[in-house]
C-alpha positions as CSV (number, residue, x, y, z in Angstrom):
1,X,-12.4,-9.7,10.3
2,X,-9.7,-11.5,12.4
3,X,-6.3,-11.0,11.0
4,X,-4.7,-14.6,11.3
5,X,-0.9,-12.9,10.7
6,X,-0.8,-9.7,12.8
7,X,2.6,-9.6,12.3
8,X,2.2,-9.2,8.6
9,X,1.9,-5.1,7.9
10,X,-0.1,-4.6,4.6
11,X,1.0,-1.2,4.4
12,X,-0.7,-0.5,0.6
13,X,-2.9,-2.4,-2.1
14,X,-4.2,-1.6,-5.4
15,X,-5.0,-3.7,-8.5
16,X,-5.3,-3.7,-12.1
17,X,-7.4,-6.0,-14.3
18,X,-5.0,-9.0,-14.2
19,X,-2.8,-8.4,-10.8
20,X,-2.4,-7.0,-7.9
21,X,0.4,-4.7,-6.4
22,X,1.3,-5.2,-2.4
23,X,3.4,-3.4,-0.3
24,X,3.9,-5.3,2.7
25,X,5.7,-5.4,6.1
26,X,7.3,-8.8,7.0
27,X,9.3,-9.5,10.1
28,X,12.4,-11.5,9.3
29,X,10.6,-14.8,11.0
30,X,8.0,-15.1,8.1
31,X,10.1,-15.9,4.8
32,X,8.4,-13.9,1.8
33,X,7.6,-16.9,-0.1
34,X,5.0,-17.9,3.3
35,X,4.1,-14.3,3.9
36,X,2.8,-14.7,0.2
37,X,1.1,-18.0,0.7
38,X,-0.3,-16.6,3.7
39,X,-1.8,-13.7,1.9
40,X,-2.6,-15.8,-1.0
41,X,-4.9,-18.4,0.6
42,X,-6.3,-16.0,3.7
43,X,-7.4,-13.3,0.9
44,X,-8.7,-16.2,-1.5
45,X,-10.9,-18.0,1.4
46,X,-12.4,-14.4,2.3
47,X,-13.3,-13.9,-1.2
48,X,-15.2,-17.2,-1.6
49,X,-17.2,-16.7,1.5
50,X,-17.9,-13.0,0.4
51,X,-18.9,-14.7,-3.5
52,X,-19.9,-18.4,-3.2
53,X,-20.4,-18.5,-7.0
54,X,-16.6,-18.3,-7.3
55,X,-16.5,-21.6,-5.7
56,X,-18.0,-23.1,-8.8
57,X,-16.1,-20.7,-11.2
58,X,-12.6,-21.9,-10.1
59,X,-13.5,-25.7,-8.9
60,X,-14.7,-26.3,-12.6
61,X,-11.7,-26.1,-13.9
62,X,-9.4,-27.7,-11.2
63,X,-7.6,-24.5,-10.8
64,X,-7.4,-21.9,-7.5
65,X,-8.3,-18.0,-7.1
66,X,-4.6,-16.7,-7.6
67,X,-1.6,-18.0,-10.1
68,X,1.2,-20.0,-8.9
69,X,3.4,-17.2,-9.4
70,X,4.8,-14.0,-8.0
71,X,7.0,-11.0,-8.1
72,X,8.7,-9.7,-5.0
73,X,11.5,-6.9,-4.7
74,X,12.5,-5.6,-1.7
75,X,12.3,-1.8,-0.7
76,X,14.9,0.1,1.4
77,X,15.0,3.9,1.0
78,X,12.7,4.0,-2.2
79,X,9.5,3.1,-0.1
80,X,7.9,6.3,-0.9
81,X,8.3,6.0,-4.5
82,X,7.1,2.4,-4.5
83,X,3.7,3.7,-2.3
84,X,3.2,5.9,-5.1
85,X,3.8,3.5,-8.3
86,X,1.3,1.4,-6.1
87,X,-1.4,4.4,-5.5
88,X,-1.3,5.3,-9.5
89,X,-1.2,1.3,-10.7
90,X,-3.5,1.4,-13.4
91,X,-2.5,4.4,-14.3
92,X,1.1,4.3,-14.7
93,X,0.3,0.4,-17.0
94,X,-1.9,2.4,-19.4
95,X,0.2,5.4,-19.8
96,X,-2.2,8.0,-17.9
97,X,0.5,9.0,-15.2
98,X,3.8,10.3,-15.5
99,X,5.7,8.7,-12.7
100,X,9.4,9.1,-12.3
101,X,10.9,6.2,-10.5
């Protein structure tokens, strides 16, 4: 698959049934809010040529694959604590991990 922002660094990924969790690279050319659209609508076009049904899922509606919405924070000298909330996601939401951050 051709990457069509190489200098975006996904650097972990894991989901949960309604979101996702991302820790990313960005260089300080791409603001977040367009590394985010970019990830948004590359990730949502590979998913509907992966599952054409989901064309007629989400067009029915009017609506697109992802929420208008996000959360972002920024990571400094915690990054290895954020990889691991990421790694244990659904784990940590339904109470199965105990994760000191």
């Amino acid at each position: 698959m051709r990457r069509r922002h190489p200098d975006i660094e996904i650097l972990e990924v894991n989901t949960d049934l309604d979101h996702i969790h991302v820790l990313a690279g960005i260089p300080p050319s791409i603001s977040v809010s367009t590394a985010v659209q970019y990830m948004k609508g590359y990730s949502a076009h590979a998913m509907g040529k992966r599952f054409p049904f989901l064309k007629h899922v989400y067009h029915k509606e009017d609506v697109g694959f992802w929420s208008d919405g996000f959360f972002v924070s920024t990571v400094g000298v915690d990054e290895d604590k954020i990889r691991k909330y990421i790694e244990h996601q659904g784990e940590e939401d339904s109470g199965q991990a105990q994760l000191e951050l």
